[in-house]
N, C-alpha and C positions, 0 to 999 in steps of 0.2 A: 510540335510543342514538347519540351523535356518533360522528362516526371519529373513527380516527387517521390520523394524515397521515406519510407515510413521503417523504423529500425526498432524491430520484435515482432513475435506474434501471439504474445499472451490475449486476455482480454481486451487490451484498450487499444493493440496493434492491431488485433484482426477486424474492431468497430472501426478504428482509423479508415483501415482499407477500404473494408465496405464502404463507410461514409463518402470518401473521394473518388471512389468510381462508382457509385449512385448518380456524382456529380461531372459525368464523364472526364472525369479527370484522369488524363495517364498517371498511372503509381507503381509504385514497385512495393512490395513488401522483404524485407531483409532479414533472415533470419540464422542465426549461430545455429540453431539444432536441427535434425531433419524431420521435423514433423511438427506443428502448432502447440499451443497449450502453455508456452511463455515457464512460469514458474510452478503450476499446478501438472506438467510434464515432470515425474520426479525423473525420469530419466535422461534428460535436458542435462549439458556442463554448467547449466548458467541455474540451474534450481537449488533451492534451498528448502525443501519440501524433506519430510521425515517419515516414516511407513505410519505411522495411526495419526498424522494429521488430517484434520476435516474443515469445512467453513466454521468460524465462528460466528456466522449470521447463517439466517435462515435460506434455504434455496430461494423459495418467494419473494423475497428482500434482496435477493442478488440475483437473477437471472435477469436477463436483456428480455424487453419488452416485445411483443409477439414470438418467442422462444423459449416458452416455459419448460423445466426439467420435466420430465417424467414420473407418471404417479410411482412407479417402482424404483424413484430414487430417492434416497432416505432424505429428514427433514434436512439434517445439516451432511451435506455428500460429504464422502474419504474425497482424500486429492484423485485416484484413479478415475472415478465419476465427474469431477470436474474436467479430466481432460481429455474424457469422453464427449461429454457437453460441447466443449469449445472446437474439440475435430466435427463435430455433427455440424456445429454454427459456422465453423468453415465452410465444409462442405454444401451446406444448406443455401450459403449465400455466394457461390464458387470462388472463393478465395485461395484456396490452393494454388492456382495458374496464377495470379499476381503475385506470388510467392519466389524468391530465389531461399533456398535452404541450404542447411551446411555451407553457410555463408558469414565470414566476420567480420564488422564494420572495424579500420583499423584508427580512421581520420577523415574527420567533416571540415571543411573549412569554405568561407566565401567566397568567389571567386566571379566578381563581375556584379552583374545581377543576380546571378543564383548559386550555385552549392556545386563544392568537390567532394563525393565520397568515393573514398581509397574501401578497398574490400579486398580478400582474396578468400577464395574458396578453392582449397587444396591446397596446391603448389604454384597457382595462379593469381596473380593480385591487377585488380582494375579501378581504374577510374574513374568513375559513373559522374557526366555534367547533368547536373538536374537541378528545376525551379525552384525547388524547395524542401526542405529535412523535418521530419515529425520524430520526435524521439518520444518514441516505446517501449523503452528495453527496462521497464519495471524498477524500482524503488526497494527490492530487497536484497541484493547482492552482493554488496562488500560491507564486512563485519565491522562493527565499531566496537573495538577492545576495551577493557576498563585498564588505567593507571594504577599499578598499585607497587608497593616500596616490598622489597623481598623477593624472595626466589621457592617456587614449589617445583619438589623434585621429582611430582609423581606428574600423569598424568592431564594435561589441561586441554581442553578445544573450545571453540566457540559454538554456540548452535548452529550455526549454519552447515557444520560439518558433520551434523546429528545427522542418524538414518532410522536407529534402530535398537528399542532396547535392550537386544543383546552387551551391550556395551555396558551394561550398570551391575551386569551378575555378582552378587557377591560383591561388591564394592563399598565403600562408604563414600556417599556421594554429597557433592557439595552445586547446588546451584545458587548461579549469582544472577540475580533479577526476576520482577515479579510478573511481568507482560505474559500476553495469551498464549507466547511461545512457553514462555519459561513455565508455567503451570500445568498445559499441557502434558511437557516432559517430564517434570518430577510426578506429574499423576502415572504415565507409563513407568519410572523410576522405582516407584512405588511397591511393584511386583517383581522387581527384579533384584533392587539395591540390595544390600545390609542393613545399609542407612541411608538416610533421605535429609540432608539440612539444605536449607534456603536463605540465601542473604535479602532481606525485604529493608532497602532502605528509608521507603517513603509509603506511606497510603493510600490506596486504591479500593474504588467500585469493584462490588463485585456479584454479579449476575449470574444466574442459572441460566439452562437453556431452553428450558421450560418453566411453567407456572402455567398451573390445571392443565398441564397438557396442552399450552399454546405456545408455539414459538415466542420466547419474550420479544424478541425485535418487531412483533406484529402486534404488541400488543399498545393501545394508546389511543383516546377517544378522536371520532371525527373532526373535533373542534380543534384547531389550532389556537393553541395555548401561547401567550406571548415569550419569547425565549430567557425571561429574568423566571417566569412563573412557574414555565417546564421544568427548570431547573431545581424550583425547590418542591414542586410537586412529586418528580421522579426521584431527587434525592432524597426525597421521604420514603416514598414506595420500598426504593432500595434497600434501604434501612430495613423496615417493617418484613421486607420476602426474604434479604440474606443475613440480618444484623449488623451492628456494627464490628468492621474486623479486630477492633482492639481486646471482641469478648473470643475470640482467637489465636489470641498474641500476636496479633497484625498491626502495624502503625495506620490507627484514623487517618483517611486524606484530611489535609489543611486545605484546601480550595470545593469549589462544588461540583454540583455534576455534569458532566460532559465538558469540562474544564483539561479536561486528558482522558484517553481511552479507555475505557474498562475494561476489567475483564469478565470474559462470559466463559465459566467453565461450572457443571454440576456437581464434579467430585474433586475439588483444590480444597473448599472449605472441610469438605466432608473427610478429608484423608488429613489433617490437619488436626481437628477435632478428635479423630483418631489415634493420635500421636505417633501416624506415619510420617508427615515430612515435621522436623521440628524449625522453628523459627530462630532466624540468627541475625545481630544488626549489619552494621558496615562494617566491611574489611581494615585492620587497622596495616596488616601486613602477612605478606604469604613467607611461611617458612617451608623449609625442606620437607616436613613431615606433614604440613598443612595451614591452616590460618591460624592469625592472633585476632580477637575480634576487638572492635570499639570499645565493647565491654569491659576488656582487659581478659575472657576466658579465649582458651586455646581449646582446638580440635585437632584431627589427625584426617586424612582422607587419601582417596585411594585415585579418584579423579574428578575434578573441577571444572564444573559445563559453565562457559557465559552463556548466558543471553541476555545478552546488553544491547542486543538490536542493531540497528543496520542505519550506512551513511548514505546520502543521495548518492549516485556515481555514474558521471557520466562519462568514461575516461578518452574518449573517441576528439573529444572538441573542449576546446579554450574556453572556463570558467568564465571568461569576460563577456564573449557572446553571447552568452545567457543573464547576463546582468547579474551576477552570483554575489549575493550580500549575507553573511556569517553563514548559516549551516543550510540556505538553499537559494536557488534562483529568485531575484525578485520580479515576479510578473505579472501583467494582468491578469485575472481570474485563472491564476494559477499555470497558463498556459501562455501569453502570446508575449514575447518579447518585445523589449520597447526600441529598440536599434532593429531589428529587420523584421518585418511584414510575409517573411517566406520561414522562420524558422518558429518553431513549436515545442514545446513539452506538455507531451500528453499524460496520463494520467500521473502524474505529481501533485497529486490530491487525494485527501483521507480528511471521514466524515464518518460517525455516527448514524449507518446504516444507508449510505450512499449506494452503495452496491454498483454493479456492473453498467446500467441503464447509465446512473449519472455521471458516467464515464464515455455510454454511446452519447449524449446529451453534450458533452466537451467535443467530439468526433463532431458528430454533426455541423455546432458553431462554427470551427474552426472550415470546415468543408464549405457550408454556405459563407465565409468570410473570402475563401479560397476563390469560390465562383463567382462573390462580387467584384471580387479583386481584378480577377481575371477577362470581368465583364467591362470593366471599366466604373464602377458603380460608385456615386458621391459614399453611399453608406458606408463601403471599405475604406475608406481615408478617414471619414468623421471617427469613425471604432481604434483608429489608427491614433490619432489623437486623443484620444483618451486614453489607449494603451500607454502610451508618451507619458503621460500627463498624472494616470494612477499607476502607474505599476509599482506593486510593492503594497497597496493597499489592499488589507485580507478584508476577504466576505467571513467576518465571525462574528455574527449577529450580539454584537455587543459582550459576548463572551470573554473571561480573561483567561485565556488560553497559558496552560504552564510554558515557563520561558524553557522549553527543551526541545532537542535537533529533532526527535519524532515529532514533535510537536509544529515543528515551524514553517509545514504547508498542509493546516487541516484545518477548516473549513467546517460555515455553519451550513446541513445541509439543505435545509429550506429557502433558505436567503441564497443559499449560492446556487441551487437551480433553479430558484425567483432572477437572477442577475442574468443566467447564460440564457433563459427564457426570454429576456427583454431585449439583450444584443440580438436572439436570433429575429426577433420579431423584427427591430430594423434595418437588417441585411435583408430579409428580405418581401419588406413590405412595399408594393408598388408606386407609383408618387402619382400623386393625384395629378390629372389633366390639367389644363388651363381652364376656368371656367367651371371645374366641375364642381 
């Protein structure tokens, strides 16, 4: 029997793995760097990790089920801790030995009934025939730039090319965007810059990482709330524990809550309030010396961090074969494509405290899909058929989700591991006898 070729070994590569050889599935796992940990490896060519970044959920809330962190790992672990974690969850489940490393995938393509992946590792390039291709290679790696009219003659990078706040010493610094990334940095920037301005175009939640001392993401009654009521329940909450940002010089969100990501950081508001980072609108144009704003006021800067965040990027295989519609694939619950039954995108989902689990939760589906397929099983063909038939329909529990590219495979997470829960039950629930 060929493998299947599962390509990374971040989180939801090394759940992949496990999952399809649970399922005695031959697999191969493929990975660019020599050693697991996917993006939370800052030493990986493919990470975009920065020296003082940490989870922005709680360990508890992301850790894989039966593989709790450790009591001496802090609430929310630095990246070093995470991939820590994930070599142990390797090891723990022997995933290493399915492993090829310092390996890079160059070209996926159909061929017959099942898959051509081109690799070369070294100076060596191969052509692996295998049943089937799982892409794992992660969701944050090729930077999306902002458009802007003019030229700055100092200094510019995107975040992804951040490490380390060495770089702000003494500078007058300009960040453009307000996400987890971007707040993060200007908090580090904070202690190092001149100066600290931030381009805030739009309104956002915004979260501590505590409240009395409990991880916020844990906090929230047993009772499941209906998903119109959470919404204005917690967006009260929010209000009431961080206020509103416009008492910050922040633009109020125009939509509600969990309508787009928050952010969870303790000391963005706090250093703001401070009148360390100051608040700036939209860019109206960059000059040599620095920006013109919206406003019509001009500033001067020394260097200019985006974090404008990041585009899907699969660059290995033809957009078509993944049924690619404006800024991402359109597919069944985020995962199965509707033209082949052997190919996958695994974790291409983002969720409002989803964490790691409902990513082994996608692993598994896909695995028991895999074995009915492989079994012969009515259920694999009827899931087929619906794949056909919805792809392109999001699980967003009635949510109006902002029309933006971060935004265009994220997911409500209740309803949507209600959904992968119920496919799993019919792959593989037994059929009743005759007679019984």
């Amino acid at each position: 029997m060929k493998p299947y070729i599962v390509i990374g070994a971040g989180p939801m590569g090394l759940c992949t793995v496990r999952r399809l050889a649970e399922q005695s599935l031959p697999v191969i796992g493929i990975e660019t760097h020599s050693d697991v940990g996917g993006l939370w490896d800052i030493n990986s060519p493919t990470s975009t990790m920065y020296d003082s970044a940490h989870l922005i959920s709680s360990k508890g809330m992301t850790e894989f089920d039966g593989f709790p962190m450790g009591d001496d790992v802090a609430t929310y672990p630095r990246h070093d801790e995470m991939a820590k974690y994930l070599r142990d969850y390797a090891r723990q489940n022997g995933l290493y030995d399915l492993y090829r490393f310092n390996t890079r995938v160059d070209h996926v393509e159909p061929r017959g009934a099942g898959w051509q992946v081109t690799v070369t590792c070294g100076d060596k390039t191969e052509v692996i025939d295998c049943a089937g291709v799982l892409l794992a290679n992660g969701t944050l790696h090729k930077p999306r730039h902002g458009q802007f009219k003019g030229h700055f003659g100092g200094e510019m990078i995107h975040s992804s090319e951040y490490r380390s706040a060495d770089i702000f010493a003494g500078k007058r610094v300009l960040i453009i965007g307000c996400g987890n990334s971007a707040c993060d940095i200007a908090v580090d920037a904070v202690h190092r810059a001149h100066s600290v301005d931030m381009v805030v175009r739009r309104g956002y939640y915004f979260l501590p990482k505590f409240v009395a001392g409990i991880p916020t993401d844990t906090l929230g009654g047993k009772i499941r709330l209906p998903n119109r009521l959470k919404q204005i329940v917690d967006g009260t909450l929010v209000r009431l524990i961080s206020g509103k940002p416009s008492s910050f010089g922040l633009p109020d969100p125009d939509y509600k809550m969990y309508e787009s990501h928050p952010v969870v950081n303790s000391l963005f508001l706090h250093h703001i309030g401070h009148g360390d980072i100051k608040v700036r609108p939209a860019i109206e144009q960059l000059t040599a010396e620095g920006v013109e704003f919206s406003d019509g006021k001009k500033a001067e800067y020394d260097l200019i961090l985006e974090a404008t965040g990041y585009t899907l990027h699969y660059p290995f295989i033809d957009e078509k074969y993944l049924n690619w519609q404006g800024d991402a694939p359109a597919l069944y619950l985020n995962v199965f494509t509707p033209h082949f039954d052997n190919l996958f995108v695994m974790g291409m989902v983002e969720a409002s405290g989803l964490g790691w689990q409902g990513r082994d939760d996608q692993a598994q589906l896909v695995a028991d899909f895999i074995r009915a397929r492989e079994d012969g099983s009515p259920a694999a063909e009827k899931l087929m058929q619906k794949v056909r038939a919805e792809a392109g329909q999001r699980v967003d529990g009635g949510l109006n989700y902002l029309k933006l590219a971060r935004m265009a495979y994220y997911v409500h997470k209740a309803d949507y591991l209600d959904a992968m829960a119920s496919e799993r039950k019919r792959l593989t629930q037994k059929p009743l006898l005759n007679g019984a």
